[in-house]
C-alpha distance (Angstrom), angle and dihedral (degrees) to the residues before:
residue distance angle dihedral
X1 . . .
X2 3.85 . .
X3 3.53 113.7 .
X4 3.65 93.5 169.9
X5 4.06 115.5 129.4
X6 3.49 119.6 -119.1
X7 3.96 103.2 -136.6
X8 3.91 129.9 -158.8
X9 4.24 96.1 -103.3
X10 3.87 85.0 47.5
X11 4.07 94.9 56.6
X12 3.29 91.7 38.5
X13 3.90 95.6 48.2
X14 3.84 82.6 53.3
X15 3.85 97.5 55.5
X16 4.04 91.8 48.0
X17 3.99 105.9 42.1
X18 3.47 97.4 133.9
X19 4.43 94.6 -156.3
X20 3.74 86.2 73.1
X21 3.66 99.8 60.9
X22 3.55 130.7 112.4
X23 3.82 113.3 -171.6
X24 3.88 120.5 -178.3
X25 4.00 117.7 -179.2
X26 3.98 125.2 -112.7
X27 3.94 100.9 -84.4
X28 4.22 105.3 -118.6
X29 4.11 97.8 32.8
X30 3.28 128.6 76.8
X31 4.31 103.4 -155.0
X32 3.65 125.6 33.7
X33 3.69 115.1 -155.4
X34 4.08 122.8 -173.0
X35 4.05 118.2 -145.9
X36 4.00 98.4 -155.9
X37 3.56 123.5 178.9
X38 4.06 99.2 167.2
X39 3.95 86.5 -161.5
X40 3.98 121.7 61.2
X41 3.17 127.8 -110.0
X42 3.80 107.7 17.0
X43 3.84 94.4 120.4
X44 3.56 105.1 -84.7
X45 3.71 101.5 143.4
X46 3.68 91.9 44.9
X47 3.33 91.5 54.8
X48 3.55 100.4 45.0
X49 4.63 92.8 49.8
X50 4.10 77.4 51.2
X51 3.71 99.5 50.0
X52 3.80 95.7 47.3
X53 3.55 91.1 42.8
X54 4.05 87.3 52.8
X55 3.90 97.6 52.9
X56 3.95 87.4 44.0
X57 4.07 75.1 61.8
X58 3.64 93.4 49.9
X59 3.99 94.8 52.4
X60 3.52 102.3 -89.0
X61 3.98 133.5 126.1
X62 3.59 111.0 -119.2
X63 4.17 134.6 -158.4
X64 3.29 120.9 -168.7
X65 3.92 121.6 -156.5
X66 3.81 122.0 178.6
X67 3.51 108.3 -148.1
X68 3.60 100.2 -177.3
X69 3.95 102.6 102.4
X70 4.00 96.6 177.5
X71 4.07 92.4 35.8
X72 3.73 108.7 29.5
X73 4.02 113.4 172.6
X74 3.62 106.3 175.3
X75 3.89 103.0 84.7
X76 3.95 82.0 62.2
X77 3.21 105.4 40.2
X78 3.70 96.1 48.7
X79 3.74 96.1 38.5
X80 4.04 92.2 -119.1
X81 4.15 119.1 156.3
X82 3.93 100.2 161.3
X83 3.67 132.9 103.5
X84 3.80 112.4 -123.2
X85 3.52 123.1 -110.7
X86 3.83 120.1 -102.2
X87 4.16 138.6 -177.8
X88 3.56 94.7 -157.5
X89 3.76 92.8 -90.8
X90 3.44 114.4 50.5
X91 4.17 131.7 19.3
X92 4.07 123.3 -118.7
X93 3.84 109.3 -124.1
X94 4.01 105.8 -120.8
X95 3.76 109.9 -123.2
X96 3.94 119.3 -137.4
X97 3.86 118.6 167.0
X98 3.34 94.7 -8.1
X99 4.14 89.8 -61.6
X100 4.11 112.9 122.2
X101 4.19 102.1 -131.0
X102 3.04 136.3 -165.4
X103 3.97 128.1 175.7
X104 4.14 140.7 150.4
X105 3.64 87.0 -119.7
X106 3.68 84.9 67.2
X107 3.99 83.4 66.6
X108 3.41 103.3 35.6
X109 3.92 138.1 57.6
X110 3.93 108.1 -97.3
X111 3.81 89.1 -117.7
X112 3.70 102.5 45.2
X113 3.91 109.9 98.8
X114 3.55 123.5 -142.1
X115 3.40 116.5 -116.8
X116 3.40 101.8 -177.9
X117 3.99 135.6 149.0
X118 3.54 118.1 -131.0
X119 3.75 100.4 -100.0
X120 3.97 86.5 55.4
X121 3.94 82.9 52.2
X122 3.69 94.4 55.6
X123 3.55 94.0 43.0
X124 3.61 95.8 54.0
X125 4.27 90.2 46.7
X126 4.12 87.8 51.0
X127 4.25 83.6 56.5
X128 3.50 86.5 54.3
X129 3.53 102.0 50.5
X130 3.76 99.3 28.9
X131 4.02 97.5 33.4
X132 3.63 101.7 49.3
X133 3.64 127.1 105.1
X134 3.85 94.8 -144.9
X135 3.17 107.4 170.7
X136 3.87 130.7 -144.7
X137 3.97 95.6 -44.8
X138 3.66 133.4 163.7
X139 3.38 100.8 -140.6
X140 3.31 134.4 -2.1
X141 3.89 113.6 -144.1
X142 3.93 117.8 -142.9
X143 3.47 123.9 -156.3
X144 3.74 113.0 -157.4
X145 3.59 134.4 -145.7
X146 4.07 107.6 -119.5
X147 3.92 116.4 -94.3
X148 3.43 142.0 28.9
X149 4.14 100.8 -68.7
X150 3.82 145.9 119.9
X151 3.95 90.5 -53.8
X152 3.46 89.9 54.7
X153 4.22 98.8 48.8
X154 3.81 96.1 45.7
X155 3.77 91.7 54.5
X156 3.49 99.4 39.4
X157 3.73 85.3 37.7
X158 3.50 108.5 47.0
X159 3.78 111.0 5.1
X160 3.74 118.2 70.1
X161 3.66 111.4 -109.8
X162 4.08 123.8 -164.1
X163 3.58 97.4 -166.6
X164 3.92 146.4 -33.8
X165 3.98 128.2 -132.2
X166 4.05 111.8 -163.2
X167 3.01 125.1 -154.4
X168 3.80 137.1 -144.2
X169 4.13 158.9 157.9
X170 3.68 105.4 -127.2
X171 3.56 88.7 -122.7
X172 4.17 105.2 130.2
X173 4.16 94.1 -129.0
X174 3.96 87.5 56.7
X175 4.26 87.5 37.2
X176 4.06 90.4 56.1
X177 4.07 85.2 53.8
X178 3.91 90.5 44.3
X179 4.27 89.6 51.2
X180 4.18 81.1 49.4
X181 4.21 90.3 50.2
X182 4.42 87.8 48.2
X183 3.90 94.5 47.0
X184 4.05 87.6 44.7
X185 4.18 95.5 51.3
X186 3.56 88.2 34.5
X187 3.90 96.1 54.9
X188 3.96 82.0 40.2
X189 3.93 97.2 55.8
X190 4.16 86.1 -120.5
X191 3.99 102.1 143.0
X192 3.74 116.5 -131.8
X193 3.54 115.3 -126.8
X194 3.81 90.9 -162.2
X195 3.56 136.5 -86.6
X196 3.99 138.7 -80.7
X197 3.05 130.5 -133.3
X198 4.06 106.2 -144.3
X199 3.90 133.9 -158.9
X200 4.03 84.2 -11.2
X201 3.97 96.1 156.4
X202 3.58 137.9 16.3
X203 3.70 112.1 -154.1
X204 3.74 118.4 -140.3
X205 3.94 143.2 -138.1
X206 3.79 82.6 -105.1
X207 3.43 98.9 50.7
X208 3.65 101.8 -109.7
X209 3.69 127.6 129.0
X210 3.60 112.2 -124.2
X211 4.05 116.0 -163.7
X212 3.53 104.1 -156.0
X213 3.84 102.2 162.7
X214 3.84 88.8 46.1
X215 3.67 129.5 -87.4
X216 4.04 126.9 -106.9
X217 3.59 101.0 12.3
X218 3.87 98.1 116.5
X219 3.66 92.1 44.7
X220 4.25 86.9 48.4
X221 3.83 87.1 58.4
X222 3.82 103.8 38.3
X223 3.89 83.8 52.9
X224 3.86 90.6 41.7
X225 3.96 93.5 52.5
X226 3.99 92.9 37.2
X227 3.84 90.3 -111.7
X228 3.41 134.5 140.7
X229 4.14 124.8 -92.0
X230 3.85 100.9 -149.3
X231 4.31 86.7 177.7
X232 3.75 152.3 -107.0
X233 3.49 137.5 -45.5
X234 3.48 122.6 -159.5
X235 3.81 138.7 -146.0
X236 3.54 123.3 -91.1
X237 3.31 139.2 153.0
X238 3.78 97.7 -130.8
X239 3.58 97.6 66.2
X240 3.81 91.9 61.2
X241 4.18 92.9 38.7
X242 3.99 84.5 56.3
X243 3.82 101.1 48.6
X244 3.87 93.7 46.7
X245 3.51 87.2 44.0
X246 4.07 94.5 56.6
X247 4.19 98.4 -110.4
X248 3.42 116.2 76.4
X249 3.72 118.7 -136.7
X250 3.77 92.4 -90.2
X251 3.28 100.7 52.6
X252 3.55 92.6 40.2
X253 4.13 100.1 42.4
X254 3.27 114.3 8.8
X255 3.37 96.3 175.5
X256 3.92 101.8 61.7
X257 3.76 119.4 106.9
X258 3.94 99.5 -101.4
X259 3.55 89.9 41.2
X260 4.14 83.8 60.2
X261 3.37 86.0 57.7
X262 3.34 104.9 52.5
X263 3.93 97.4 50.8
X264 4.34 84.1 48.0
X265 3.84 83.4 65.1
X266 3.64 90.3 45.2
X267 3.78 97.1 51.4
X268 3.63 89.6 47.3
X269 4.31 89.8 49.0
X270 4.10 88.8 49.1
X271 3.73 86.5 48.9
X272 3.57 101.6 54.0
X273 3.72 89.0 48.8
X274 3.54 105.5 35.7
């Protein structure tokens, strides 16, 4: 018999070889893209509802699936209180601004936590990607749960995945998450888009720019990692306003500044895939 000791770097070498994956795409879209943030509450989901909602501007069609089963955001931030439509088989997306979505808090009451192991996690995911009727998108727009856990694996496992964007404050407690996120798609075979720099300035009545998170750290890291820096995001008060309200910012001015920037990474996203 065996006595030898299974150690951490062992199991987790096991759960990440990339030669025994088998990824198949999301039937009914054509590009998958993953918003990451590997720390919490750095603006992920706001940025993803804003991208989609900016290539839907630049003549694309748009899915929106909110991967975050124990956090979802998308029922609030786009305003939706149905249950989606289903055959027995396979769900209906629900449309909202033009954007195909698709979220647990669709099936569940917007108080009820999920307590849910991991294997109940990765069940509900493959529904989403395998029990969908998405129907002839562009790119479907995935907004991940924060860290480096089971949501992660089966996508990056299993599902085939054209790129990721993370996104970050420059802070260096979220930047040691965001290092974590690059080593995980890395190992995976995921290709980084590039990185975001999120809520990096807050302009005041006087005009200054005041860099309370930080300034440069997201850059420091892209350059670090030999990723891309796609930009900054500031602060404003708008962005949050619109989300609670149920219309993003880019839906619901898309002229204002941050909303410009949002539909600049968009044309440059179409481009590199069309």
């Amino acid at each position: 018999m065996d006595n030898k000791k299974v150690g951490l770097s062992d199991t987790t070498k096991a759960k990440t070889e990339p030669k025994t994956f088998r990824r198949n795409p999301i039937i009914g879209t054509k590009f998958t893209i993953a918003i990451s943030s590997a720390k919490g509450g750095v603006g992920k989901s706001t940025f993803a509802t804003n991208l989609a909602l900016a290539l839907k501007k630049v003549g694309c069609k748009v899915g929106l699936l909110d991967a975050d089963i124990y956090g979802p955001s998308i029922p609030k931030m786009f305003d939706i209180n149905e249950k989606p439509k289903s055959d027995g088989q396979k769900l209906d997306p629900i449309t909202k601004y033009d954007i195909q979505c698709m979220s647990i808090g669709f099936l569940t009451d917007q108080q009820t936590p999920m307590i849910w192991r991991g294997p109940m996690v990765t069940s509900a995911i493959k529904t989403f990607t395998q029990k969908v009727n998405w129907k002839d998108l562009d790119f479907i727009i995935v907004d991940m749960p924060p860290g480096t856990g089971d949501t992660q694996l089966t996508f990056s496992q299993e599902i085939k995945m054209d790129g990721a964007i993370i996104v970050s404050t420059p802070q260096e407690v979220a930047l040691l998450d965001v290092k974590r996120g690059i080593k995980m798609f890395d190992k995976l075979g995921v290709k980084i888009l590039g990185l975001v720099d999120n809520m990096s300035f807050f302009t005041g009545d006087d005009g200054k720019k005041y860099k309370i998170f930080g300034e440069g750290g997201v850059k420091r890291t892209a350059e670090e990692f030999g990723k891309k820096f796609l930009g900054e995001i500031p602060i404003n008060p708008e962005v949050g306003k619109t989300s609670d309200d149920g219309k993003p910012l880019v839906e619901a001015n898309p002229e204002h500044e941050i909303s410009k920037i949002y539909l600049d990474f968009a044309s440059k996203i179409k481009s590199t895939y069309f």
